[in-house]
C-alpha positions in Angstrom: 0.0 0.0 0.0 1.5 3.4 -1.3 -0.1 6.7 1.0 0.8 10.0 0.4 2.1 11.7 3.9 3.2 15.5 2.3 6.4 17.0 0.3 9.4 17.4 0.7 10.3 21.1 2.3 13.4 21.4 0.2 12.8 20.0 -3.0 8.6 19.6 -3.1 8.9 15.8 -4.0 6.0 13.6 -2.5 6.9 11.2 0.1 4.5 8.0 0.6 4.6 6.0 3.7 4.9 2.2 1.5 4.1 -1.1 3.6 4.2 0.8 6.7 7.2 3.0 6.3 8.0 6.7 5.6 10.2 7.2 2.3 11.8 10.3 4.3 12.5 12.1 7.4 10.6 14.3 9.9 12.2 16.8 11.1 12.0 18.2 15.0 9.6 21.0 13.3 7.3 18.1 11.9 8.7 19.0 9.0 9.4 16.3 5.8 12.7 15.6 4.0 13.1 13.0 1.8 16.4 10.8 2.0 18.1 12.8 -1.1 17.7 16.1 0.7 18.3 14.7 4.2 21.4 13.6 3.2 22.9 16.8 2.1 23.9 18.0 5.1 24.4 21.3 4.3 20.8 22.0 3.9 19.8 20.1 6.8 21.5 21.9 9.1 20.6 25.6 7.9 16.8 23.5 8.5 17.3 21.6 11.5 20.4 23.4 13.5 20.5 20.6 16.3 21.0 17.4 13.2 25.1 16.7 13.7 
C-alpha cells in the first residue's frame, strides 16, 4: 500500500509512507525531508540546527 504523507520542504517531491514506512524524514519541526535532501547536510543543518 502506497499513501501520500506531504512534500518534501526542500525539493517539493512527494513522500508515501509504503508497507508501513515513511520514504523520508521528519524533522523536530514536523517538517518532511526525503532521504536525497536529508542527506545533504548542508541543507539540513541551515533546516534543523541541532542534526550533527
Amino acid at each position: 500500500m502506497k499513501e501520500l504523507v506531504g512534500t518534501c520542504k526542500c525539493c517539493k517531491k512527494n513522500i508515501y509512507c509504503m508497507a508501513g514506512f515513511l520514504n523520508g524524514v521528519i524533522l523536530k519541526q514536523g517538517e518532511l525531508l526525503c532521504f536525497s535532501c536529508h542527506n545533504k547536510k548542508e541543507f539540513v543543518s541551515s533546516v534543523d540546527p541541532e542534526h550533527k
